[in-house]
TORDRENNU-516647 format. One record per residue (C-alpha): residue number from 1; chain; x, y, z. Coordinates in steps of 0.05 Angstrom, whole numbers, plus 5000, padded with zeros to 4 digits. Layout:
+-----+-----+------+------+------+
: seq : mol :   px :   py :   pz :
+-----+-----+------+------+------+
: NUM :   A :    X :    Y :    Z :
...
+-----+-----+------+------+------+
END
This chain:
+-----+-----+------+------+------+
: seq : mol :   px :   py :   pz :
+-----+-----+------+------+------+
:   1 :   A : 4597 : 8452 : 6194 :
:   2 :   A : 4591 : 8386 : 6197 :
:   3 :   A : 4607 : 8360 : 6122 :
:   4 :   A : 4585 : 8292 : 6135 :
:   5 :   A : 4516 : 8311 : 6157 :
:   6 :   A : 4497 : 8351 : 6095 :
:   7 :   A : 4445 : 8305 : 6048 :
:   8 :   A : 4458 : 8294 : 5980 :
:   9 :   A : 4417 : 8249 : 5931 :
:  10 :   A : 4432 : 8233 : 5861 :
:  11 :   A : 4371 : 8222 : 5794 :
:  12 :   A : 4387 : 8177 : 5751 :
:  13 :   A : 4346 : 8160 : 5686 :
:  14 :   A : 4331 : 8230 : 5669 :
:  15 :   A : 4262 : 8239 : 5637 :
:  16 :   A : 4227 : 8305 : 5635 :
:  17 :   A : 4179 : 8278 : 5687 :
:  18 :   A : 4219 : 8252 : 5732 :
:  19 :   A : 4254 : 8321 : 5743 :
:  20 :   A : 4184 : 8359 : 5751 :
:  21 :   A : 4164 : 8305 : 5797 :
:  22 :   A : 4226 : 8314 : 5837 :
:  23 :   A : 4239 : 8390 : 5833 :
:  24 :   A : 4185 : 8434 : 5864 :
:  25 :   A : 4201 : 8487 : 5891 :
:  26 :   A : 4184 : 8567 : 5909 :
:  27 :   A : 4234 : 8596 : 5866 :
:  28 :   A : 4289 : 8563 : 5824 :
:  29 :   A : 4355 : 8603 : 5799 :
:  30 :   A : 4403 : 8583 : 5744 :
:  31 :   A : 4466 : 8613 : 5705 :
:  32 :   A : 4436 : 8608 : 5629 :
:  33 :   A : 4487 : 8583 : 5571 :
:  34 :   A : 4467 : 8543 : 5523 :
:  35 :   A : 4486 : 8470 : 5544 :
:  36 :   A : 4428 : 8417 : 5538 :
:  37 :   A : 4439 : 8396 : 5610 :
:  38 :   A : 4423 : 8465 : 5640 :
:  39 :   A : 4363 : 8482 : 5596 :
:  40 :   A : 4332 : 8412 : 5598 :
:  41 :   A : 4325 : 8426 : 5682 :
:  42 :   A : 4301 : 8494 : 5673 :
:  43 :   A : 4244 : 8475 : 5628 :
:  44 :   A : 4226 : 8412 : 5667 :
:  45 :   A : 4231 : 8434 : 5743 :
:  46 :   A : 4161 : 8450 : 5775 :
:  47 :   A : 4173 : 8516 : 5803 :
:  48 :   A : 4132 : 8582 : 5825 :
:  49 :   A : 4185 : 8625 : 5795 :
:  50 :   A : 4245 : 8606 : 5751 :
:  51 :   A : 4308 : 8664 : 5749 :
:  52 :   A : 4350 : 8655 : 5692 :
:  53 :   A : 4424 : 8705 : 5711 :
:  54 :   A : 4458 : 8726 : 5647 :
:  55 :   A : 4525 : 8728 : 5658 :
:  56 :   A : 4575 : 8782 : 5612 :
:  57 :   A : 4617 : 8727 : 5601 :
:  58 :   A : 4574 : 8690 : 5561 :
:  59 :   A : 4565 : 8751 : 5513 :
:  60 :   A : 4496 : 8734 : 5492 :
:  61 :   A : 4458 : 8785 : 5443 :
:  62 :   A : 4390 : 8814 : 5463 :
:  63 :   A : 4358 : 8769 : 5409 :
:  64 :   A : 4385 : 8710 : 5436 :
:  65 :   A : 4368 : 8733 : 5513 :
:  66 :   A : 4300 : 8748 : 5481 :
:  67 :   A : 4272 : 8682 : 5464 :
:  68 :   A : 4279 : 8655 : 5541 :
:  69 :   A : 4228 : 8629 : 5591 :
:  70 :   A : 4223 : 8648 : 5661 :
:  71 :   A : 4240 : 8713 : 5696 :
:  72 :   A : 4315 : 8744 : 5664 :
:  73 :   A : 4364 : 8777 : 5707 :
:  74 :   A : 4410 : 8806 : 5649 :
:  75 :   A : 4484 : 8831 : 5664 :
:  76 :   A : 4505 : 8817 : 5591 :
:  77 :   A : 4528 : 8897 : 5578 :
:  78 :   A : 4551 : 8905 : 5654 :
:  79 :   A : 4623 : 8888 : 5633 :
:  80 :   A : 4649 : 8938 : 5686 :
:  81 :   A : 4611 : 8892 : 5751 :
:  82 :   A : 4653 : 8841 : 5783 :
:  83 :   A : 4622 : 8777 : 5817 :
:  84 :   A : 4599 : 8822 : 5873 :
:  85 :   A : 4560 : 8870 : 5846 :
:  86 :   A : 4532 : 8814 : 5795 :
:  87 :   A : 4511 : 8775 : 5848 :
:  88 :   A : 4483 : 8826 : 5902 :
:  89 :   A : 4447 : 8855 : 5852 :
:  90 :   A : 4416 : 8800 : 5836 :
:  91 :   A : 4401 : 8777 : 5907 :
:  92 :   A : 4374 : 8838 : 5932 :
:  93 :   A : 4328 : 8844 : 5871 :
:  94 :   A : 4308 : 8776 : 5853 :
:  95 :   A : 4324 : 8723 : 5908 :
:  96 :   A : 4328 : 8758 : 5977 :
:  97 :   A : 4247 : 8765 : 6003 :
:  98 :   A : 4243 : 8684 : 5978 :
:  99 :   A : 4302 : 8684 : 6038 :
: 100 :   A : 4274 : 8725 : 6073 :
: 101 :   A : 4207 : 8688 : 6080 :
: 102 :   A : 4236 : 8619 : 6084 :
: 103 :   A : 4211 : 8602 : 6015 :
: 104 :   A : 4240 : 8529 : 5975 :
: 105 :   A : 4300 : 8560 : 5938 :
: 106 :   A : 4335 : 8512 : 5888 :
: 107 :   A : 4392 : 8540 : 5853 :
: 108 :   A : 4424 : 8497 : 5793 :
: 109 :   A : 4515 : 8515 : 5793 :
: 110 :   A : 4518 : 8478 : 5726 :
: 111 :   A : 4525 : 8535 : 5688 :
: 112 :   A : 4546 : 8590 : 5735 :
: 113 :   A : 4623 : 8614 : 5722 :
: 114 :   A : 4665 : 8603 : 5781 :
: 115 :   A : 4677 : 8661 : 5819 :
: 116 :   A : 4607 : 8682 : 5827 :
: 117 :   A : 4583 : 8618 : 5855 :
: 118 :   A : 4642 : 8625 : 5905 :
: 119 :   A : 4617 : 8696 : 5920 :
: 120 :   A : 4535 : 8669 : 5930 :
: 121 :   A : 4568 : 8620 : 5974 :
: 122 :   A : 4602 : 8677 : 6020 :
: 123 :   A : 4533 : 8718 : 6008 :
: 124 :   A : 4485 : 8663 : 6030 :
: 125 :   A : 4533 : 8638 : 6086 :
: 126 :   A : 4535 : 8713 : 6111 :
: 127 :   A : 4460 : 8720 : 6107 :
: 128 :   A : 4450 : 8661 : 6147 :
: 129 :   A : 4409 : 8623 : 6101 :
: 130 :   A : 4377 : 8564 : 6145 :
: 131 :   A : 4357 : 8514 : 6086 :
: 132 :   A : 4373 : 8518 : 6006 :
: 133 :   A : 4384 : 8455 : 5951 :
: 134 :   A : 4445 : 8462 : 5905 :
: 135 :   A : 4433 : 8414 : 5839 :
: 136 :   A : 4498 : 8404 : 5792 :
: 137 :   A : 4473 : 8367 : 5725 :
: 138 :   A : 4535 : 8318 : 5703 :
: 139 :   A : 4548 : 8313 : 5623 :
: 140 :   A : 4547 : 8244 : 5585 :
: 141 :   A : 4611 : 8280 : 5554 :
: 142 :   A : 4662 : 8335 : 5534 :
: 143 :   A : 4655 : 8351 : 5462 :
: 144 :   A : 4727 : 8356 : 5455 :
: 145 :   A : 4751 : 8313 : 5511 :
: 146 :   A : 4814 : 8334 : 5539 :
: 147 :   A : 4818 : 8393 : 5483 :
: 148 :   A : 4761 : 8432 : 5520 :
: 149 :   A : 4773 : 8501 : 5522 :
: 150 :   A : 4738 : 8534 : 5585 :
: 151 :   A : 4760 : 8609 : 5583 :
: 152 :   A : 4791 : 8650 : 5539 :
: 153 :   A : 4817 : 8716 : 5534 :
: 154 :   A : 4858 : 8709 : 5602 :
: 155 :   A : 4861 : 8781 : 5644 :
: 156 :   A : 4886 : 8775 : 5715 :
: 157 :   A : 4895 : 8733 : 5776 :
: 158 :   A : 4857 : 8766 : 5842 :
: 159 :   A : 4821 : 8745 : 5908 :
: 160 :   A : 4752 : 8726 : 5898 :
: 161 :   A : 4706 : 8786 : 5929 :
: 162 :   A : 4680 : 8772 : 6001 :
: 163 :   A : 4743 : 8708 : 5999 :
: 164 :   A : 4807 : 8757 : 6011 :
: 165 :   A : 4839 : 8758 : 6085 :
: 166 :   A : 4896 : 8788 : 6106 :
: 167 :   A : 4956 : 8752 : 6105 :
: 168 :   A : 5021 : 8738 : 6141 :
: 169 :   A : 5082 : 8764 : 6114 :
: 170 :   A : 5125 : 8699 : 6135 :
: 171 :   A : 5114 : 8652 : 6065 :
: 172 :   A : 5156 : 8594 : 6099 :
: 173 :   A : 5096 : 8550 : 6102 :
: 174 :   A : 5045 : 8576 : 6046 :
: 175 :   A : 4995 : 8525 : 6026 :
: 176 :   A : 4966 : 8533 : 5951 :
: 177 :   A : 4908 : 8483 : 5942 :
: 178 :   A : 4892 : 8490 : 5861 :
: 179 :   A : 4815 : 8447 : 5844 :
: 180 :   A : 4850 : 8423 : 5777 :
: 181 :   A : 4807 : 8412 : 5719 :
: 182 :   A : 4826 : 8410 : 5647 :
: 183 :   A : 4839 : 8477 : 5643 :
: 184 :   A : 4920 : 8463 : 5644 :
: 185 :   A : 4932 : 8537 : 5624 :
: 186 :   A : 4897 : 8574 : 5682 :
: 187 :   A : 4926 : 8520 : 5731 :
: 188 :   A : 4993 : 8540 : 5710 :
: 189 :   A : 4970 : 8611 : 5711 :
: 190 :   A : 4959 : 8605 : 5786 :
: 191 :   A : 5018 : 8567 : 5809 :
: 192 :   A : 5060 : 8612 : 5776 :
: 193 :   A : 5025 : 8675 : 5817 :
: 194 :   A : 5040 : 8637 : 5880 :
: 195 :   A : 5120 : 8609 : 5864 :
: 196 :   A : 5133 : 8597 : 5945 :
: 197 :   A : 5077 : 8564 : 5958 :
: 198 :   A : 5071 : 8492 : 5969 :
: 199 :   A : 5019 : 8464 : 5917 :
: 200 :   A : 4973 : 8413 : 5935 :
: 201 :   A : 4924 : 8394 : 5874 :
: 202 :   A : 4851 : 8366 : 5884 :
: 203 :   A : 4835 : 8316 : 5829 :
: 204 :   A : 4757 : 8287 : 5806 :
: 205 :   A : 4766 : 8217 : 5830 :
: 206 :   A : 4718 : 8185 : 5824 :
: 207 :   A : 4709 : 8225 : 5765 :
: 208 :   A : 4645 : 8246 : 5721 :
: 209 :   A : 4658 : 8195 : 5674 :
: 210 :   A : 4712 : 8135 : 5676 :
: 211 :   A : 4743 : 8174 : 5614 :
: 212 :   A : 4738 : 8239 : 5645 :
: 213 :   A : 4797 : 8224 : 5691 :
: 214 :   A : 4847 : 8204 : 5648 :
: 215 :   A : 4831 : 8265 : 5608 :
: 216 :   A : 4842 : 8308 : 5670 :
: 217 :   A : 4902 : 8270 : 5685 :
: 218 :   A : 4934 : 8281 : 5607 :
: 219 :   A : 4918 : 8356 : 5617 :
: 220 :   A : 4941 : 8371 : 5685 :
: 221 :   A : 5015 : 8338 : 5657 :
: 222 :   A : 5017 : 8387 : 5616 :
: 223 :   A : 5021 : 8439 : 5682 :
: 224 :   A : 5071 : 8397 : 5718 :
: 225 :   A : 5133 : 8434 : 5707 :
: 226 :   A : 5095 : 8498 : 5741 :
: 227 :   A : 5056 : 8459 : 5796 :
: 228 :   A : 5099 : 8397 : 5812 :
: 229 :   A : 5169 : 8394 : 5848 :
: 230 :   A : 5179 : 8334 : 5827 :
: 231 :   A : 5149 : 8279 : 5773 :
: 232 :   A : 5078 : 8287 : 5773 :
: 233 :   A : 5042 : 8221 : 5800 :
: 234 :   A : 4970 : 8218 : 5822 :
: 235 :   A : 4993 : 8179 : 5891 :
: 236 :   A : 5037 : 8240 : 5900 :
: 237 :   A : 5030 : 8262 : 5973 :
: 238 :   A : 5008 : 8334 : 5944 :
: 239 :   A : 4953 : 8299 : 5912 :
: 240 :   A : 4879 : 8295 : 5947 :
: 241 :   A : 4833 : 8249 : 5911 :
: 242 :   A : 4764 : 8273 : 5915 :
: 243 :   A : 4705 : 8251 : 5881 :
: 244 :   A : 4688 : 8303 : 5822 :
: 245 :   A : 4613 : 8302 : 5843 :
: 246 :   A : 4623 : 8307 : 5918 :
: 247 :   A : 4625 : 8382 : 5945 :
: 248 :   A : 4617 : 8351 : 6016 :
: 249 :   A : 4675 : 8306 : 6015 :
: 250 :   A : 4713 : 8356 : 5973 :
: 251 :   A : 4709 : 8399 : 6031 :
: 252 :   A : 4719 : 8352 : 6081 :
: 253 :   A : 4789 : 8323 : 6049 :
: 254 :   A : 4816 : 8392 : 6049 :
: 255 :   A : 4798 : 8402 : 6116 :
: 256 :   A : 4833 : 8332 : 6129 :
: 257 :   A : 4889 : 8355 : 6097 :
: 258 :   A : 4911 : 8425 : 6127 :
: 259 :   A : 4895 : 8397 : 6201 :
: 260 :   A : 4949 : 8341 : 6185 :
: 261 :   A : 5003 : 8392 : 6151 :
: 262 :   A : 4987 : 8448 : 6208 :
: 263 :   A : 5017 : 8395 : 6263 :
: 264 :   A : 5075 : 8391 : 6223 :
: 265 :   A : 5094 : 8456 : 6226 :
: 266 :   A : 5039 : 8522 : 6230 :
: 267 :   A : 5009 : 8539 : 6163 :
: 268 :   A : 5035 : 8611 : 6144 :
: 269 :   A : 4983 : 8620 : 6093 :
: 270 :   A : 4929 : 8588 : 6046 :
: 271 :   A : 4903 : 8607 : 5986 :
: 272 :   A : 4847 : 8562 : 5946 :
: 273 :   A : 4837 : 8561 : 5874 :
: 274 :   A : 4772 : 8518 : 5839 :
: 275 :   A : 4782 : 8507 : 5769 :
: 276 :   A : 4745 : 8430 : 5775 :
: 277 :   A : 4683 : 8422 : 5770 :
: 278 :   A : 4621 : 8459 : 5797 :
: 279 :   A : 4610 : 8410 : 5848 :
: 280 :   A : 4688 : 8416 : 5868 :
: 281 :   A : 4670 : 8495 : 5868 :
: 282 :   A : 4623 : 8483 : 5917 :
: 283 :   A : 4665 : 8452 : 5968 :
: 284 :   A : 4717 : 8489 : 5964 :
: 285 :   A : 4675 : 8553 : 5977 :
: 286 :   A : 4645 : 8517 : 6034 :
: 287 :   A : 4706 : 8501 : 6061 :
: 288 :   A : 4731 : 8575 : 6060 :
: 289 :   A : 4660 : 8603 : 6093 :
: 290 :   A : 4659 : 8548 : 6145 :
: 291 :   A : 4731 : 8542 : 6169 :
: 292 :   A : 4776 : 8600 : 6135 :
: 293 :   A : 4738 : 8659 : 6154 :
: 294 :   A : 4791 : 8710 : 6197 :
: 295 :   A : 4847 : 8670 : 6181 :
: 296 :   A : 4909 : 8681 : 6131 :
: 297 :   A : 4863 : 8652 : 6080 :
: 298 :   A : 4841 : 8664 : 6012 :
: 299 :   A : 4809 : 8643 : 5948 :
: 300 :   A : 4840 : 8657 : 5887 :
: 301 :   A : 4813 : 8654 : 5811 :
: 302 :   A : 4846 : 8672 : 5741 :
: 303 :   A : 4794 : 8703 : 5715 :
: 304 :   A : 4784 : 8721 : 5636 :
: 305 :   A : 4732 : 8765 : 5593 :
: 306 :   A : 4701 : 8702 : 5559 :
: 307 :   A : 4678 : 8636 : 5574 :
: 308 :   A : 4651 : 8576 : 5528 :
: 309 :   A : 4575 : 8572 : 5517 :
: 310 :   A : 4570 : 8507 : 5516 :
: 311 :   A : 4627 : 8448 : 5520 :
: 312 :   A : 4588 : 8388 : 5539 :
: 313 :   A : 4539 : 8334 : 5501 :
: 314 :   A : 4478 : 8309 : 5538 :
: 315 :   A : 4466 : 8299 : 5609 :
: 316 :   A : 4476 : 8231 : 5648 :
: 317 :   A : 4451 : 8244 : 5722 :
: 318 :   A : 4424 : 8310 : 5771 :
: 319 :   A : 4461 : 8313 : 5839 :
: 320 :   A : 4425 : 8337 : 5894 :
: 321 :   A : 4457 : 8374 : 5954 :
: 322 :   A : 4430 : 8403 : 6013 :
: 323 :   A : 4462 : 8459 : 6048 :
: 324 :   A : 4438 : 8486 : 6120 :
: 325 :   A : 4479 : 8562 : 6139 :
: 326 :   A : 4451 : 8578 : 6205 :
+-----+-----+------+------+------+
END
């Protein structure tokens, strides 16, 4: 794939008009929590169909799943499905004939959890999908700034389903690119799961927000001693700067990066983990189904029974990106 060829567009000014003169589509598919910026796009696009995916992380209540618009895919009570069965589920019941008949699929990743937009990525890159729009809706801010709390109740570190190769034994080289947000515990978490590895982390610069940085910088100091050799500095050489709206160049950068360290010496193995933003997400999972598949190369996600509802005020722009599989 050709990163650089993929269209993206950005809305500014957000009125309720503007995004149901902009969005119309066939069907359009969003994770539902309770943040203004992904309910203000669900009520305003102009679509045939609307899917709202509950997701058990959430832990919404029937009454509160109740009161929603638009066609509900519920997994609240399946506790016992990972991202896999989540997600096919849901695609072979709710999204896969729109597919299948070439239909205008939009899907909003603002409020989907991580892993199971990496695994629709894998799905939709294995299904060959010719044409779909991706929309990430940026926050005016963090309610808590760099005190956010993403996750809680930590349970394991594991390969994504669908993003787990088999790996070489010789760890000489290992390559552990970590998407680091402001989630400072998880991105210890994973460094720690992978002590051999060389650890390269992807920082949101540009970020969101001017502010936004320097609160991801103040939290991802607060990892250093588990992720860094060294002093942490954000001109470190094991630091890629990639815009934290930018899936596209997110993607290409770490491409950039392992073709310069693999003609240093071969690359033993390479493990990915996106705890950035969704848009970050998004690259890095099209980085893995575009140039990782059957190599010593996986992603992988500390993943915990609960996430925050809602940890961001208002909604500031709606970036657009175009994605073609086939």
């Amino acid at each position: 794939m050709k990163y650089s060829y993929l269209y993206k567009s950005k809305l500014e000014d957000i009125t309720p008009s503007l995004v149901s003169r902009t969005f119309n589509h066939d069907l359009f598919i969003s994770a539902y929590n309770e943040s203004e910026r992904v309910n203000f796009v669900f009520d305003n696009v102009s679509s045939k169909d609307k899917h709202w995916i509950i997701f058990p992380e959430y832990e919404f209540s029937p009454s509160e799943i109740k009161k929603l618009g638009g066609l509900i895919f519920d997994y609240s009570n399946e506790k016992n499905l990972d991202e896999s069965g989540i997600i096919i589920d849901y695609y072979n019941n709710g999204a896969k004939n729109f597919f299948e008949q070439k239909k205008r699929v939009c899907i909003d990743i603002t409020g989907f959890i991580r892993p199971h937009l990496v695994f629709l990525i894998r799905l939709l890159e294995k299904e060959k999908v010719e044409n779909i729009e991706f929309i990430y809706s940026e926050p005016s801010n963090y309610v808590k700034k760099e005190n956010t709390v993403f996750s809680d109740d930590f349970i394991e570190i594991r390969g994504v389903i669908g993003c787990l190769n088999s790996h070489d034994p010789d760890t000489n080289n290992d390559i552990l690119i970590i998407g680091s947000g402001y989630d400072h515990q998880m991105i210890s978490r994973i460094a720690k799961a992978k002590p051999e590895a060389k650890k390269i982390q992807v920082l949101g610069f540009p970020s969101l927000k001017a502010d936004m940085f320097q609160e991801n910088v103040l939290k991802v100091y607060q990892s250093e001693e588990d992720v860094s050799s060294g002093d942490f500095s954000i001109d470190d050489e094991n630091v890629i700067l990639a815009p934290a709206n930018d899936p596209f160049v997110t993607a290409q950068l770490i491409s950039d990066y392992i073709k310069k360290e693999e003609k240093k010496k071969p690359i033993t193995n390479i493990y990915l983990c996106p705890l950035s933003t969704k848009a970050q997400t998004l690259g890095m999972a099209l980085y893995y189904v575009c140039e990782c598949l059957g190599k010593p190369a996986s992603i992988l996600f500390p993943f915990s029974k609960k996430y925050s509802r809602e940890t961001t005020q208002g909604i500031s722009n709606i970036l657009i990106y175009e994605v073609q599989f086939s």
